[in-house]
C-alpha positions in Angstrom: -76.9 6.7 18.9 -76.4 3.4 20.6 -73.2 4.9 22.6 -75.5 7.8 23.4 -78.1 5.9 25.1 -75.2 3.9 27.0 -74.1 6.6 28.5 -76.9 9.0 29.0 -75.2 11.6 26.7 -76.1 13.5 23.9 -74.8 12.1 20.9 -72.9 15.6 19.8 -70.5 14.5 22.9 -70.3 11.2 22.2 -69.5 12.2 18.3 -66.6 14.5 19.7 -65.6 11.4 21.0 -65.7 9.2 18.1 -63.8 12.2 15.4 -61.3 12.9 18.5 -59.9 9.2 18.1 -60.0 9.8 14.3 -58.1 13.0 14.7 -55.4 11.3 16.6 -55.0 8.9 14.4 -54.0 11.2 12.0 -51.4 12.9 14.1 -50.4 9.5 15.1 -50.0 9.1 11.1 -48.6 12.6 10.0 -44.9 11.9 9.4 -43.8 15.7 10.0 -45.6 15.4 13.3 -46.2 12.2 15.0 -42.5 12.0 16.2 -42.5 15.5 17.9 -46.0 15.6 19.4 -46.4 14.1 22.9 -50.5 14.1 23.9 -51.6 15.2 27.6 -54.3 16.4 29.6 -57.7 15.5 30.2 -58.4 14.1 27.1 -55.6 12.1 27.4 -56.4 10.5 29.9 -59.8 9.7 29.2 -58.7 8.5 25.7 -55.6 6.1 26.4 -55.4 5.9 30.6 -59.2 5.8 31.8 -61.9 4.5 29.4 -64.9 5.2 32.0 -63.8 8.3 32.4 -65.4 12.4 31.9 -65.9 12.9 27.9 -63.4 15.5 26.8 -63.2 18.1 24.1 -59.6 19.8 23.4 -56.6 17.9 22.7 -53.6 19.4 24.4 -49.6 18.4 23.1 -46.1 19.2 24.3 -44.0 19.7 21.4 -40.2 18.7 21.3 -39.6 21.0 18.5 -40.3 24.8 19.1 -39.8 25.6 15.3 -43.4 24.0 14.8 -45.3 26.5 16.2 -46.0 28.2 13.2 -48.5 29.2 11.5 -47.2 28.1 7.7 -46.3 24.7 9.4 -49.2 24.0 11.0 -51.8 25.0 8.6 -49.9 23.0 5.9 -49.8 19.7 8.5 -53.6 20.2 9.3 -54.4 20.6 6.1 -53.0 17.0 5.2 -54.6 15.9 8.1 -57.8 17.0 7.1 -57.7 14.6 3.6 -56.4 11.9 4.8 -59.3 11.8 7.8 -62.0 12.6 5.3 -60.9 9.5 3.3 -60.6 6.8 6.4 -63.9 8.5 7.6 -66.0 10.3 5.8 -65.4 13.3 8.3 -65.0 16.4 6.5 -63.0 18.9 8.4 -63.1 22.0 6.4 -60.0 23.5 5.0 -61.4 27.3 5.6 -62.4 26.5 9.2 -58.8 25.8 10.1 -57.4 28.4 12.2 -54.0 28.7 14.4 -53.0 31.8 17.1 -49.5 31.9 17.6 -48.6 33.9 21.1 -46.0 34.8 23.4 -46.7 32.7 26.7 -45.7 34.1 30.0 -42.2 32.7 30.1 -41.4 34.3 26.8 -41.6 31.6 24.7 -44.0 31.1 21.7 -47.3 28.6 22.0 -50.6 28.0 19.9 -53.9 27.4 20.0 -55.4 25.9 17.4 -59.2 25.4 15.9 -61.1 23.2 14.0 -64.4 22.4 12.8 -65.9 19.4 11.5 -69.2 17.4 10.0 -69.1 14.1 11.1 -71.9 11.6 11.1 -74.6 13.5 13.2 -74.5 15.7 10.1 -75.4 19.1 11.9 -77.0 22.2 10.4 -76.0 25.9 11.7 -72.6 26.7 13.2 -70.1 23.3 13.1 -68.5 21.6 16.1 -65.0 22.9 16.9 -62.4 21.0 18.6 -59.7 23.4 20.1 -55.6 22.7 20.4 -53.4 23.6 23.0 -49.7 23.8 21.6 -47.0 24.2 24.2 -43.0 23.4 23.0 -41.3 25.1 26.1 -43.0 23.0 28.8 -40.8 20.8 30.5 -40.9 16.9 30.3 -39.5 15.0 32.8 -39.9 11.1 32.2 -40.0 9.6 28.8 -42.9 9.4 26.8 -45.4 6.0 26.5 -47.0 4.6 23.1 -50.5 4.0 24.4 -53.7 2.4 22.3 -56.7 5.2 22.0 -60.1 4.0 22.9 -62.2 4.0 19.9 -65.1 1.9 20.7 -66.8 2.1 17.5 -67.1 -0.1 14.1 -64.9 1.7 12.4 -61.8 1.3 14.8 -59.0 -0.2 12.8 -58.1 -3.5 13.0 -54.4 -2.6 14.3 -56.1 0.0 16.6 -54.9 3.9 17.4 -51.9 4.5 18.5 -50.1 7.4 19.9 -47.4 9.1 21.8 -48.4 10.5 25.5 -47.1 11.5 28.7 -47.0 8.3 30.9 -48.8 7.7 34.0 -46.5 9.0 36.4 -46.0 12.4 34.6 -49.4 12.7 34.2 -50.2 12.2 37.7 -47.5 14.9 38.4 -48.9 17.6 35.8 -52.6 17.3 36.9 -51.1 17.9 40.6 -49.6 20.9 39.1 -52.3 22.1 37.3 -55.1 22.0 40.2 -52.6 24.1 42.7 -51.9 26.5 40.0 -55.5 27.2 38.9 -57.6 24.8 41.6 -60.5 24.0 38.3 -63.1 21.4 39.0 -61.3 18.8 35.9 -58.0 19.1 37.2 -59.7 17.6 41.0 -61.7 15.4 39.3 -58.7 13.8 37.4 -56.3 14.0 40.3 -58.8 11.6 42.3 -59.6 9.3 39.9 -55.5 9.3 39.1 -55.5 8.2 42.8 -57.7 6.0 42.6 -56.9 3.8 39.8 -55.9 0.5 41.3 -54.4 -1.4 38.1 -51.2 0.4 37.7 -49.4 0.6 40.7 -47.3 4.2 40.1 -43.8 5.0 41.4 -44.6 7.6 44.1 -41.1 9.4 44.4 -40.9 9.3 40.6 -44.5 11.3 41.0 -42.7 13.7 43.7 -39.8 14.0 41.9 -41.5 15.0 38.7 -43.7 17.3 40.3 -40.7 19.1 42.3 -39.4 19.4 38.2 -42.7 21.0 36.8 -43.8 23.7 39.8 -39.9 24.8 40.0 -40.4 25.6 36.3 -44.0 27.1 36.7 -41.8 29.1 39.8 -44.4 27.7 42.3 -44.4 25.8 45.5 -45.5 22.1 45.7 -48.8 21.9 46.9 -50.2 20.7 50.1 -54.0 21.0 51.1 -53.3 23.7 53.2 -52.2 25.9 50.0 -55.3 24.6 48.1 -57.6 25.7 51.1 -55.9 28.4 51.0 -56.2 29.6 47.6 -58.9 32.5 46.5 -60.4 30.0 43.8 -61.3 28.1 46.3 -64.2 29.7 46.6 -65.6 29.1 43.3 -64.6 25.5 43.0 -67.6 24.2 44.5 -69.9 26.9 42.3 -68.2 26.2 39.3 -68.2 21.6 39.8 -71.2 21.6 38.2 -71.1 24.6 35.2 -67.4 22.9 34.0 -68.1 18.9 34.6 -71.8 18.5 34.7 -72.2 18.0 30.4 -69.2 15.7 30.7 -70.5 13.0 32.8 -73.7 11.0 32.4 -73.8 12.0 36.3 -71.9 14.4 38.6 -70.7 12.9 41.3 -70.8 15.2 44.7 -68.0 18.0 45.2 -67.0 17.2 48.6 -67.0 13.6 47.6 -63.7 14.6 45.6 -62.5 17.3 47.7 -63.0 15.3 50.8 -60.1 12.6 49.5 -58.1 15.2 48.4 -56.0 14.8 51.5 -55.5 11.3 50.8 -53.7 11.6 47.7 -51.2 13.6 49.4 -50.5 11.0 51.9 -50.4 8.3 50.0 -47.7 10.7 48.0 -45.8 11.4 51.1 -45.8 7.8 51.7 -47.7 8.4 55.1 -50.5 5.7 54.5 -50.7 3.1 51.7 -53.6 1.6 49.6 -55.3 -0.9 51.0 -55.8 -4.0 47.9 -59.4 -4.8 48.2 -60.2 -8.3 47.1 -62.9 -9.0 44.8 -66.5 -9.9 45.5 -67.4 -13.5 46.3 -69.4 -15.3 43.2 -71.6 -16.7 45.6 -71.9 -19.8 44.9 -72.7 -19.6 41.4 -70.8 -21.5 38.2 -69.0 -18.3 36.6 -67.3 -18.9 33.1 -64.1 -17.8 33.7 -62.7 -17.6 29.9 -65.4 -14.7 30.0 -63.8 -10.8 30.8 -65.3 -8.1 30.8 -63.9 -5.9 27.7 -61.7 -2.6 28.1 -63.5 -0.3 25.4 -66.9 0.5 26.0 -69.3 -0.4 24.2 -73.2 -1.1 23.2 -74.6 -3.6 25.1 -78.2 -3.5 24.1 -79.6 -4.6 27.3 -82.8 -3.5 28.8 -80.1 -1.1 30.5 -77.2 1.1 30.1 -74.8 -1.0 31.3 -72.1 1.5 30.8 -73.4 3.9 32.8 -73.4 1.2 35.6 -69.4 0.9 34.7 -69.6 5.0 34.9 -71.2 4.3 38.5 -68.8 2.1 39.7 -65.4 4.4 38.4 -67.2 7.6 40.5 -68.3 5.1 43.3 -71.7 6.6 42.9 -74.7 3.9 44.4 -77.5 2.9 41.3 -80.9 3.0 42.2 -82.0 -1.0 41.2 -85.5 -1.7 40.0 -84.8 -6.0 40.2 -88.3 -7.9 39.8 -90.8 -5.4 41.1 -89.1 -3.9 43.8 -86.4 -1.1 44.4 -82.7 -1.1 46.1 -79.5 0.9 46.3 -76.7 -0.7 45.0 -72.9 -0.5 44.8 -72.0 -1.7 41.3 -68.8 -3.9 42.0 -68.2 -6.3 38.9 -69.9 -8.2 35.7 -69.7 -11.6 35.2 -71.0 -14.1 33.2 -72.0 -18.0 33.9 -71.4 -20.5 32.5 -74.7 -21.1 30.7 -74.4 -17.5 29.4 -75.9 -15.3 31.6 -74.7 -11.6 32.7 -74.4 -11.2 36.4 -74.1 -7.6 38.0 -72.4 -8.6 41.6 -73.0 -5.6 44.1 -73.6 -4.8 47.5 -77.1 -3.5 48.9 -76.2 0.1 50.1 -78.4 0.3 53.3 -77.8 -3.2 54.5 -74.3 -4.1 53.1 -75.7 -7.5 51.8 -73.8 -8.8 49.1 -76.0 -9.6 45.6 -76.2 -10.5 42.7 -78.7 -9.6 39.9 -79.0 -11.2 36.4 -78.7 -8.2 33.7 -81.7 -9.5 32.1 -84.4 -9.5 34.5 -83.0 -5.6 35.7 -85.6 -3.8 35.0 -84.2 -0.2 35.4 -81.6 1.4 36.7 -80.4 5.2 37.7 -76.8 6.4 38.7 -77.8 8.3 41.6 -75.1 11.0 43.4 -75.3 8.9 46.8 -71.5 8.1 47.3 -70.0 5.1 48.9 -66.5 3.6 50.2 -66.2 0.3 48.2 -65.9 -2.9 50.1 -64.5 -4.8 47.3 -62.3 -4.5 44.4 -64.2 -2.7 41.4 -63.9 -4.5 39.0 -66.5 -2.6 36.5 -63.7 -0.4 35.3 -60.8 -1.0 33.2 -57.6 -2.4 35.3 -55.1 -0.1 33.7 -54.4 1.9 30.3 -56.7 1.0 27.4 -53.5 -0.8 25.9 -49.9 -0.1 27.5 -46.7 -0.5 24.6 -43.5 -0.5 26.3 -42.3 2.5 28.2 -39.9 2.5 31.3 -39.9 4.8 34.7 -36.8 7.2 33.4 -35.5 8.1 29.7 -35.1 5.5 27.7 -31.2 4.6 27.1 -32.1 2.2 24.4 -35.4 0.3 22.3 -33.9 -3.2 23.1 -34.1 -2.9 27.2 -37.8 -3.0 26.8 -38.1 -6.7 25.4 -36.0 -7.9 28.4 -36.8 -11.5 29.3 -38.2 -11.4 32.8 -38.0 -15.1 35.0 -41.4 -16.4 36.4 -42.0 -16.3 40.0 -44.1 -19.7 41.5 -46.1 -18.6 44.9 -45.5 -21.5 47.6 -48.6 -20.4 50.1 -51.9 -18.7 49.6 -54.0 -18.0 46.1 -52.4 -17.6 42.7 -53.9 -15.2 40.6 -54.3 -16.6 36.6 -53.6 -13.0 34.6 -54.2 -13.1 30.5 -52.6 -10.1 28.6 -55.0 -8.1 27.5 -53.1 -7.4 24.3 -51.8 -10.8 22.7 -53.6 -13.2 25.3 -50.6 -15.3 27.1 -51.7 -16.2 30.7 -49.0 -15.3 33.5 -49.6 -16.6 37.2 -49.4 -14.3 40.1 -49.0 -14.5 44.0 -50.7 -10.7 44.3 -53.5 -9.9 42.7 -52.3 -7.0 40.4 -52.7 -6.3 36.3 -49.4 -4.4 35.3 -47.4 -7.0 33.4 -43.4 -7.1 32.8 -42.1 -7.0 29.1 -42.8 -10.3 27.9 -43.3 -11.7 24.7 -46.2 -13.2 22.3 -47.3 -16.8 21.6 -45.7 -16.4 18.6 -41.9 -15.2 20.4 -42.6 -11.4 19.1 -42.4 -8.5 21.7 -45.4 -7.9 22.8 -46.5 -3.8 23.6 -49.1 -5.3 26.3 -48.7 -4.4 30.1 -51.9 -4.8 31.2 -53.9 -8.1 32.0 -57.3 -9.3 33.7 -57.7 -11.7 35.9 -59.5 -15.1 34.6 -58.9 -17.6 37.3 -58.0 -17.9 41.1 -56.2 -20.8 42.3 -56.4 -22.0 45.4 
């Protein structure tokens, strides 16, 4: 219920949320399984890749091994799956409400779709929620799989955390590409900007290319351009159908042509005809900022006077808040949270009709609305995770062996300009930098173990 306020949802969404992480963590667990299943999609991405992200509801899998998809094997796996997350949780998935539909898909080759229902702790009467499966084993996969942490904000999370197996960033980026020029749906634009957008892992563009070359020669398409989209017949629906297939997903829907609009960008940027331009972050303004303070990955419950998580939500969509601050109204741009040294959250922002920079103390913020007024940030944004919820090794081709990814990497000094103070989000250890980017090289822990993190934040600027 606290999540749901947060967020602006109803809590059935955000209980999807909370038995999807639990439902992955028993795949992650299920030894016949875990191995052979390698997550995707939009759930994927909101669950491992973006944690302010659209809420998602089906989990979708490429399998390695095509003798799976069956109906025996499957119902026997799920079944197991069912106990053991009924005795971590409490959430009883009912053995009778367990279904599978094994088909021929249009390249001849046998797929599933799967169904489950469940009673988790909203306790519903009538009909149960389902959560739905998409089982492919014939689709191809180009670069090697990651081992990403799942976001499960909650109490229960366990104390190792969720892990599981998933398509990396790159072939991600590359199969939502495919997927919006081979049925142009509003979640497959939405995820292809904010793929683009993402500014704390910095992707290999020809490996994107090159992958997506791989997956529409298989689907026996063309690679896309806008002027295929535009051309497309479902064009015409897409902006009729933003709303009906995103609206109950996000706390607010950002504006169509606010996505379609930047669509040309991402192609670009692929093409390698204009580059990202690194914004810097907002100035503190003079104030005394603890810097051992960051903000945390996971969402969570603030209990504040407002949803600050929505405010993150803002910030991700670069959607402007509507800011009641001691007795008076203003349009913001929610940039980054801070705290000072004497304890106090700061929300730093930019006044949307004047372009003065502020900042607002989260306690005296009396209200504030995500409105669906866009705007071109200024600054870095710093309100929204810097990279995957937790990154475990993975490398930019097929692996040729475990022991390349604990390579010992050599530290670099910068001679001129600012040096960027980066602590692994994972085990902690503090790394300087010359640019001012989050993805981290293998490295190891304080204690000389491997360590699976490749993401930091920044918690000091040197000058």
């Amino acid at each position: 219920m606290d999540f749901s306020k947060e967020f602006g949802l109803s809590p059935n969404v955000v209980e999807k949320d909370y038995v999807l992480g639990w439902i992955l963590d028993g795949i992650s667990h299920q030894p016949k399984i875990s191995a052979d299943w390698i997550f995707k999609g939009g759930t994927c991405l909101k669950k491992c890749y973006f944690e302010t992200y659209r809420f998602s509801e089906d989990l979708d899998f490429t399998l390695k091994n095509q003798e799976q998809i069956n109906n025996d094997f499957l119902m026997d796996v799920f079944r197991d799956l069912s106990d053991k997350v009924y005795e971590k949780t409490g959430t009883e998935i009912p053995k009778d409400k367990i279904s599978f539909d094994i088909y021929p898909n249009p390249r001849g080759k046998l797929s599933a779709q799967g169904k489950i229902s469940y009673k988790g702790p909203m306790q519903p009467g009538g009909n149960l929620p389902t959560i739905k499966f998409d089982l492919t084993a014939d689709e191809v996969l180009v670069l090697n799989p990651a081992i990403c942490e799942v976001s499960h904000p909650y109490s229960d999370r366990p104390e190792q955390g969720i892990h599981v197996q998933c398509y990396c960033f790159e072939e991600l980026f590359a199969e939502k590409i495919r997927a919006l020029a081979e049925r142009l749906r509003p979640r497959d634009l939405y995820d292809v900007i904010n793929l683009y957008r993402h500014e704390g892992i910095n992707p290999d563009r020809t490996l994107i290319l090159s992958t997506l070359d791989k997956k529409c020669q298989f689907k026996n398409i063309p690679i896309p351009t806008v002027e295929i989209l535009n051309a497309k017949p479902e064009r015409s629906e897409l902006v009729s159908e933003w709303s009906n297939m995103l609206a109950y997903q996000l706390p607010v829907l950002p504006p169509f042509e606010q996505f379609w609009q930047e669509l040309p960008k991402v192609f670009e940027w692929l093409h390698k005809v204009i580059e990202k331009i690194v914004a810097v972050p907002i100035s503190s303004m003079g104030m005394a900022i603890d810097t051992s303070w960051q903000m945390p990955a996971m969402a969570q419950a603030w209990h504040t006077n407002i949803p600050l998580e929505t405010i993150r939500f803002a910030a991700a969509n670069r959607l402007c808040v509507n800011l009641a601050y001691q007795g008076t109204r203003r349009l913001i741009e929610p940039y980054s949270l801070r705290r000072t040294r004497d304890g106090n959250l700061l929300l730093y922002a930019v006044k949307h009709n004047t372009r003065e920079d502020r900042s607002y103390r989260v306690d005296r913020i009396q209200n504030a609305q995500v409105t669906d007024t866009p705007f071109t940030p200024r600054y870095a944004i710093e309100l929204t995770a810097s990279g995957p919820i937790s990154a475990p090794p993975t490398t930019r081709t097929r692996l040729q062996g475990i022991s390349s990814l604990y390579s010992s990497t050599r530290s670099r000094k910068t001679k001129f300009g600012p040096t960027y103070v980066i602590e692994c989000s994972y085990c902690g250890k503090r790394f300087n930098r010359n640019t001012y980017k989050f993805q981290l090289n293998p490295h190891r822990d304080k204690s000389g173990y491997p360590c699976p993190g490749r993401i930091g934040y920044l918690v000091d600027t040197k000058y």
